[in-house]
C-alpha positions as CSV (number, residue, x, y, z in Angstrom):
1,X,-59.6,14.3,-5.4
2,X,-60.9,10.7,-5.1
3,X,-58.9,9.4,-7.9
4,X,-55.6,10.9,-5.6
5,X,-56.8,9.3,-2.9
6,X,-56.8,5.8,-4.5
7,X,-53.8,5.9,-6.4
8,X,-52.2,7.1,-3.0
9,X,-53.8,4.2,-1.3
10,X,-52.1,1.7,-4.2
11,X,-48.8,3.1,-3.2
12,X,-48.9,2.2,0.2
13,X,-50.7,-1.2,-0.3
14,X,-47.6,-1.7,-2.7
15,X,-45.0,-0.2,-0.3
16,X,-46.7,-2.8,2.6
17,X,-46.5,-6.2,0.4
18,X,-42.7,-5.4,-0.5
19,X,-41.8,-4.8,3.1
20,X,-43.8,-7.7,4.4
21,X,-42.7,-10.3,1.7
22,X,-40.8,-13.1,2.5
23,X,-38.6,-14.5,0.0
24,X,-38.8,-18.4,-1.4
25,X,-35.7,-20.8,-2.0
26,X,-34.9,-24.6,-3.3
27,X,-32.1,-26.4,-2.4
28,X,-30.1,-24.9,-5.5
29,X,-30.0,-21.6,-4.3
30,X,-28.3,-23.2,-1.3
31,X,-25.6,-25.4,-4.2
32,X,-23.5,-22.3,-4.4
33,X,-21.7,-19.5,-2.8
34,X,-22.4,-17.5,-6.0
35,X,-26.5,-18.8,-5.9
36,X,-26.2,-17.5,-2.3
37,X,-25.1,-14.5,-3.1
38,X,-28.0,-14.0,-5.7
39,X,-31.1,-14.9,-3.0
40,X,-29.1,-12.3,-0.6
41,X,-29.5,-9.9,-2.8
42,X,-33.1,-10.8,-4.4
43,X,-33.7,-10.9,-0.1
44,X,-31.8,-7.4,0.4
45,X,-34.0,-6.0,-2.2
46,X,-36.9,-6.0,-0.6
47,X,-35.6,-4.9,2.6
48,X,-33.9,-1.8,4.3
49,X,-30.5,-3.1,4.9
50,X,-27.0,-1.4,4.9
51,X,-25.3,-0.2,1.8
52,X,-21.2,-0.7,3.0
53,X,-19.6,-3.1,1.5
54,X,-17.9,-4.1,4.8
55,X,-21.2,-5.0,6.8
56,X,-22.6,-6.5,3.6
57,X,-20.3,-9.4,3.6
58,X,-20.7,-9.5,7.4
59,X,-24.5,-9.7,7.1
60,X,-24.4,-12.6,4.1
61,X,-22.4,-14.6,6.5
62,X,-25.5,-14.6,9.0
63,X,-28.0,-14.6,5.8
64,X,-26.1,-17.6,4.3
65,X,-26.0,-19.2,8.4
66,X,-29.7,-18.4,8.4
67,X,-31.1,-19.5,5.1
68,X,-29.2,-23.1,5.8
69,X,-30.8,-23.1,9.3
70,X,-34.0,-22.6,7.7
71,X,-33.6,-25.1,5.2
72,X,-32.5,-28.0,7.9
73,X,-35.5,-27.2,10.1
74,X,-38.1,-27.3,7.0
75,X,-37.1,-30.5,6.1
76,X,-37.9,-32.6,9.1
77,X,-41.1,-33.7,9.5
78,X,-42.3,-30.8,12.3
79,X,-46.0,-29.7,12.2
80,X,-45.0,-26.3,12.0
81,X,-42.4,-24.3,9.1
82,X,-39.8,-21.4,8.9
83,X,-39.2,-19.0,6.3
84,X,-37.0,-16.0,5.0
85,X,-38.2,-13.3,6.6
86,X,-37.0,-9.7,7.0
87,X,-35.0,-11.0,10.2
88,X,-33.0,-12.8,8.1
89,X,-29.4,-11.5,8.2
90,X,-29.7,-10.6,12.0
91,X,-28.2,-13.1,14.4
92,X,-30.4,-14.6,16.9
93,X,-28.4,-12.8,19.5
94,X,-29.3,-9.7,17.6
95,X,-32.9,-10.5,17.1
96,X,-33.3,-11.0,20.8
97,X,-31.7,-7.6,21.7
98,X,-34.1,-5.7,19.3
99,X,-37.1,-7.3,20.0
100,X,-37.4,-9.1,23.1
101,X,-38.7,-7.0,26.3
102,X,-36.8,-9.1,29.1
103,X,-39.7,-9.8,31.3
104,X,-38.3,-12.0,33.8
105,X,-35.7,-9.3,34.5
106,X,-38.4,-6.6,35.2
107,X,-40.6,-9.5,37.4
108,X,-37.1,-10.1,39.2
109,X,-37.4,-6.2,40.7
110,X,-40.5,-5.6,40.7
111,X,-41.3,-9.3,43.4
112,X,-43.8,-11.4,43.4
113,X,-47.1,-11.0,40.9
114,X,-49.7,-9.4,42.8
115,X,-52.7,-12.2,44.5
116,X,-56.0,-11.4,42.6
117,X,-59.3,-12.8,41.8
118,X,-59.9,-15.0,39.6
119,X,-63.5,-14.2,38.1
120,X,-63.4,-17.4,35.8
121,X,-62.7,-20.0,38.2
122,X,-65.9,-22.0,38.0
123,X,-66.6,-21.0,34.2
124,X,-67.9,-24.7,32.6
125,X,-68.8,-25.7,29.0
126,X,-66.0,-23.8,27.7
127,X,-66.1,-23.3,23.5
128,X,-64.4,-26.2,22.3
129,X,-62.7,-23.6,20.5
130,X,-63.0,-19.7,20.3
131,X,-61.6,-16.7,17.4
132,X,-62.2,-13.6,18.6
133,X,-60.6,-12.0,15.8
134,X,-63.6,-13.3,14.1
135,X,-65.9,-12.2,16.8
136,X,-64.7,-8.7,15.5
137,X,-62.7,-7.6,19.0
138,X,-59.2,-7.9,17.4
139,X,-57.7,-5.1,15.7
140,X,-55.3,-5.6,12.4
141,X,-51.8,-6.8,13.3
142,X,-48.9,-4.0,14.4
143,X,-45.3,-3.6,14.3
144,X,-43.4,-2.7,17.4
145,X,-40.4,-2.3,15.7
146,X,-37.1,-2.3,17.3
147,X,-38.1,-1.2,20.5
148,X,-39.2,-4.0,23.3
149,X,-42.6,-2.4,23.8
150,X,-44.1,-5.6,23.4
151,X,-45.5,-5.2,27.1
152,X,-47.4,-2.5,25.6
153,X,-49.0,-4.1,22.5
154,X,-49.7,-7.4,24.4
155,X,-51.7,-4.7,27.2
156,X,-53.5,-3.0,24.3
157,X,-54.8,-6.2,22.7
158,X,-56.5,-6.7,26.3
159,X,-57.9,-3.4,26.2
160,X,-59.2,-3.6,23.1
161,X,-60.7,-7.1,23.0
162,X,-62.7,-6.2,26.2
163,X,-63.4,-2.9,25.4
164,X,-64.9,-4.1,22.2
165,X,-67.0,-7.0,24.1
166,X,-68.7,-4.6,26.1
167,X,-69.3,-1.6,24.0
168,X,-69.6,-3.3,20.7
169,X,-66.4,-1.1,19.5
170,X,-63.7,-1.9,17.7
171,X,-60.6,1.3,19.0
172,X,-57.4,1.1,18.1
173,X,-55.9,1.8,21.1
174,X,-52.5,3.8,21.6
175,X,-48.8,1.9,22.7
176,X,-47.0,5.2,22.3
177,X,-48.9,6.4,25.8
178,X,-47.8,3.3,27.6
179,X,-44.6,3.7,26.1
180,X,-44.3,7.3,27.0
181,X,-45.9,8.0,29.8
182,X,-46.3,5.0,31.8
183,X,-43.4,5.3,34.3
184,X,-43.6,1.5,36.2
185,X,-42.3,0.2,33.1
186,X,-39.1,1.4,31.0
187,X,-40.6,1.8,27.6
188,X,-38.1,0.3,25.0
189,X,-36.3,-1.7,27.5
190,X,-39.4,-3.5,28.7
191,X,-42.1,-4.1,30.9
192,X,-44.6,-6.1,32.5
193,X,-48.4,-6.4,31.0
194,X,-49.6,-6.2,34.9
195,X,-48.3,-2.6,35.6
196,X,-49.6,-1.5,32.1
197,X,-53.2,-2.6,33.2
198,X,-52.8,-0.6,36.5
199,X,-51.6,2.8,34.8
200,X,-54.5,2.9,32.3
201,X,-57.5,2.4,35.3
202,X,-55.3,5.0,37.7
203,X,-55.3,7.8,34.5
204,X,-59.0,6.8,33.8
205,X,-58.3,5.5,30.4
206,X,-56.0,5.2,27.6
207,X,-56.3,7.5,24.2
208,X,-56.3,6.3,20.5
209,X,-53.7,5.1,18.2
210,X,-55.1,7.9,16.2
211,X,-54.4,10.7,18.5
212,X,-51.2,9.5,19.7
213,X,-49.5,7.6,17.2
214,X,-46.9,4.4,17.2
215,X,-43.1,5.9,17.0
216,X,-41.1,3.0,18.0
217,X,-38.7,4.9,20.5
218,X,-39.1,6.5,23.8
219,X,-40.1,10.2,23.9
220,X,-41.3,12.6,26.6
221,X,-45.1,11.7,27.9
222,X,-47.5,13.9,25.5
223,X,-49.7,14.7,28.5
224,X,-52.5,16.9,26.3
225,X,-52.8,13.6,24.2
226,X,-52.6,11.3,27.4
227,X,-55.6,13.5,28.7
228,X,-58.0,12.7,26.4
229,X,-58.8,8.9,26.9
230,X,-61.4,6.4,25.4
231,X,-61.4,3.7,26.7
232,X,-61.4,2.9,30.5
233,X,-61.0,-0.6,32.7
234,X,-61.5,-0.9,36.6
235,X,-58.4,-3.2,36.6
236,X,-56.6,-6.6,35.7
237,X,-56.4,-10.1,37.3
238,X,-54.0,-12.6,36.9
239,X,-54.5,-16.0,35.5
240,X,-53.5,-18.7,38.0
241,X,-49.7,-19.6,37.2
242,X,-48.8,-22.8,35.1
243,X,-52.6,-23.8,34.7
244,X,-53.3,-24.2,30.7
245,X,-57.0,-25.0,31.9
246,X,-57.1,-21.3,33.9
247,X,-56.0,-20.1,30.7
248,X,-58.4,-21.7,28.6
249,X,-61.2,-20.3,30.6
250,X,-60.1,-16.7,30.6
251,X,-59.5,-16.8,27.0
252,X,-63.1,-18.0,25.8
253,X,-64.7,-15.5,27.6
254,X,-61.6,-12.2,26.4
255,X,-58.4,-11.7,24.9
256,X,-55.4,-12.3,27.7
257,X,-52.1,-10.8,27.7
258,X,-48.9,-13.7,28.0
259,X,-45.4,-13.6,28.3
260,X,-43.7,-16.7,26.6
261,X,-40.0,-17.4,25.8
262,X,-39.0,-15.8,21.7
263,X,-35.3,-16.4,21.6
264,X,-35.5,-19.3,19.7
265,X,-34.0,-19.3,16.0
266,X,-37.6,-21.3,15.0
267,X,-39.5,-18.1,16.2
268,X,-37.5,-16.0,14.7
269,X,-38.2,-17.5,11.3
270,X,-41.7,-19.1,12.2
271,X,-43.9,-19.2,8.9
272,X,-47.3,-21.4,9.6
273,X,-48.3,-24.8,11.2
274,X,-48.5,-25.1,15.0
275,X,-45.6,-24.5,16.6
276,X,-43.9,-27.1,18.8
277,X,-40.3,-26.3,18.7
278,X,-37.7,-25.6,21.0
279,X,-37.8,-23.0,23.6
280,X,-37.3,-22.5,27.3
281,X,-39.2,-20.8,29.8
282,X,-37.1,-17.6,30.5
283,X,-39.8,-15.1,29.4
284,X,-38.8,-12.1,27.4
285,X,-41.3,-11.2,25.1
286,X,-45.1,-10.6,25.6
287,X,-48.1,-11.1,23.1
288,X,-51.4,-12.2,23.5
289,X,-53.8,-15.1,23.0
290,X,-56.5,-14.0,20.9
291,X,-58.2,-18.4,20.6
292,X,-57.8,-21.7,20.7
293,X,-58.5,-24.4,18.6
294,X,-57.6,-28.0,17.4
295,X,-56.4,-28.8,14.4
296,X,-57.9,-31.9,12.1
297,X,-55.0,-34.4,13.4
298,X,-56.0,-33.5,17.0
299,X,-53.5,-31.2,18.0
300,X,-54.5,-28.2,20.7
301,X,-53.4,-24.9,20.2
302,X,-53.4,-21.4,21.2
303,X,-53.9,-18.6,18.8
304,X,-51.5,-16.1,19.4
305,X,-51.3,-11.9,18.2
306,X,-47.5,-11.3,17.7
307,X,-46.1,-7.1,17.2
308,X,-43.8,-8.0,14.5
309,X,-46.0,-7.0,11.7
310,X,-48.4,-9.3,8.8
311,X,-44.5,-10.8,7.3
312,X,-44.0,-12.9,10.0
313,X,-45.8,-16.3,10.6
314,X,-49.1,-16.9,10.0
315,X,-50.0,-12.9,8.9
316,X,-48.4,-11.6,12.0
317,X,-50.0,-14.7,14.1
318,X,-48.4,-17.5,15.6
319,X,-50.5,-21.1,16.3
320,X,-48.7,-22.2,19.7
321,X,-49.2,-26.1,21.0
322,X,-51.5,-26.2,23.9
323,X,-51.9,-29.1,26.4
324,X,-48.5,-29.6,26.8
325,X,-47.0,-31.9,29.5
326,X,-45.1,-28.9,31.0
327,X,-47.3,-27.2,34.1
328,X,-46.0,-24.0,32.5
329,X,-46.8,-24.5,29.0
330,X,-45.0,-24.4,25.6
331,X,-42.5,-21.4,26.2
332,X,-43.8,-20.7,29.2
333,X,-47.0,-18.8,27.7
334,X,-48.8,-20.4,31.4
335,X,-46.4,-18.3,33.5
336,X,-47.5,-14.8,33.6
337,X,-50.9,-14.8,31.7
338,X,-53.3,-11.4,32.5
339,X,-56.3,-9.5,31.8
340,X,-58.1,-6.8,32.1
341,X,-61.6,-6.2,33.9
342,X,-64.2,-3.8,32.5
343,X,-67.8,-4.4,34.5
344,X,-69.4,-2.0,32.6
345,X,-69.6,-0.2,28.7
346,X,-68.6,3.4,30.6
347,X,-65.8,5.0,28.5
348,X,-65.1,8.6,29.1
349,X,-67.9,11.1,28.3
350,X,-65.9,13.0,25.3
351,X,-64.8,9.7,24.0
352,X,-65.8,9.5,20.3
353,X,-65.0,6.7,18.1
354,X,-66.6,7.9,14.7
355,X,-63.4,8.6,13.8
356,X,-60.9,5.6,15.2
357,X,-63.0,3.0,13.0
């Protein structure tokens, strides 16, 4: 039975490194059509991709756009690198309409963020840099897929960091609910972090990942599963806007839920470094900063919990410059920065954890 159990557990290891792999090129794959064609299909064999002949010429025209992209950016001298990922034979255009989550659109009707407190206003003697994924309040990184929940996994991270720094418990918390159930948002087509925050203290909690699993499409509200919560907050506040300081002092005391702009190409294909690339401030895709540090050469940043699984950027994380000249930060990630309050370690009294760990 054990020895099952551990050869089933090699399987899926092995099944997770071949999806999350990115692949490696020189400039002589680039020297040819023909040595293009090769790294397309070394690339297309470790990815799900279409079989017709038709849309596979189609998708080496963006793969062969892509990988030259790639190559152009990586040679410059930027603090920050692309690679091949598993987004590479989808147009940018494309990679925005799968994953993105449209944010400004939903803050457009829904008005005006709601005035709140601000509880860290007069914190002093901040870190001089903080990790709360090594503080043990960060759960492993997830994979929205193509659905633009991101809202939801940006609110969870929230949950759980806060959850976890006043009950000394690590949940996995569930998306699917949010996604479901959670009718101030639109699921797949987006939402804001804000009304997230205000649905889990109104229904007393939010279940596990366990008990309500990660589908990556919009189904009918599981209202048994939705009933059984873990993890309760008494509600969110909102960062002041366009203050990187603000932001600096809610994230060394939690985890906080942003919104930043991800259309750029260099996201897309973002590998390691701190990125400092182009992007603008229309806001479409929400994560969350989960630190902040400085690198040796002196350069701020903010560490940043993407939801496009461990094979893009830095293991599913993203170093974003911080300090920038712009009020609202580098894409934006100062614009619509929340979090949520918990005053106390109170979590529902059937919540169990002995099994979500």
């Amino acid at each position: 039975m054990e020895l099952g159990k551990i050869l089933l557990l090699s399987v899926i290891l092995s099944m997770m490194f071949v999806a999350t792999k990115s692949i490696e090129f020189t400039e002589e794959d680039l020297a040819s059509e023909e040595r293009l064609w090769d790294l397309y299909e070394r690339w297309r064999s470790h990815h799900t991709v279409s079989s017709d002949l038709d849309e596979k010429q189609k998708r080496f025209n963006v793969f062969k756009a892509n990988v030259r992209y790639i190559h152009k950016v990586n040679k410059m001298d930027r603090p920050y690198k692309l690679k091949l990922n598993r987004f590479g034979d989808m147009t940018n255009f494309e990679f925005r309409s799968a994953y993105s989550s449209k944010i400004n659109h939903h803050r457009m009707f829904r008005g005006p963020r709601a005035v709140t407190g601000f509880m860290y206003e007069k914190a002093e003697n901040l870190p001089t840099s903080i990790d709360w994924r090594k503080n043990g309040a960060v759960t492993p990184i997830k994979d929205q897929g193509k659905c633009g929940s991101c809202w939801a996994f940006s609110t969870v991270v929230g949950v759980e960091g806060i959850n976890m720094i006043k009950t000394g418990q690590l949940v996995s918390l569930s998306e699917q609910e949010l996604v479901d159930c959670e009718k101030d948002n639109e699921g797949c087509n987006g939402g804001l972090m804000e009304n997230a925050y205000e649905f889990i203290k109104k229904e007393g909690g939010i279940t596990t990942e366990r008990l309500y699993p990660y589908s990556a499409k919009d189904e009918n509200c599981d209202s048994s599963k939705m009933n059984a919560p873990v993890v309760m907050i008494d509600g969110h506040e909102n960062v002041p806007e366009n203050d990187e300081n603000a932001l600096m002092k809610a994230v060394a005391h939690q985890p906080v839920s942003v919104a930043i702009d991800a259309s750029g190409s260099d996201l897309q294909f973002y590998s390691e470094g701190v990125f400092t690339g182009d992007c603008g401030r229309e806001l479409d895709h929400g994560v969350a900063i989960v630190g902040y540090g400085t690198t040796l050469d002196g350069t701020k940043y903010w560490t940043v919990k993407n939801s496009w699984g461990t094979g893009w950027g830095e293991t599913g994380y993203i170093r974003m410059q911080r300090g920038v000249e712009a009020n609202e930060g580098l894409c934006g990630i100062a614009m619509m920065a929340s979090y949520p309050i918990k005053n106390s370690a109170d979590n529902p009294k059937h919540a169990t954890y002995k099994d979500e760990l």
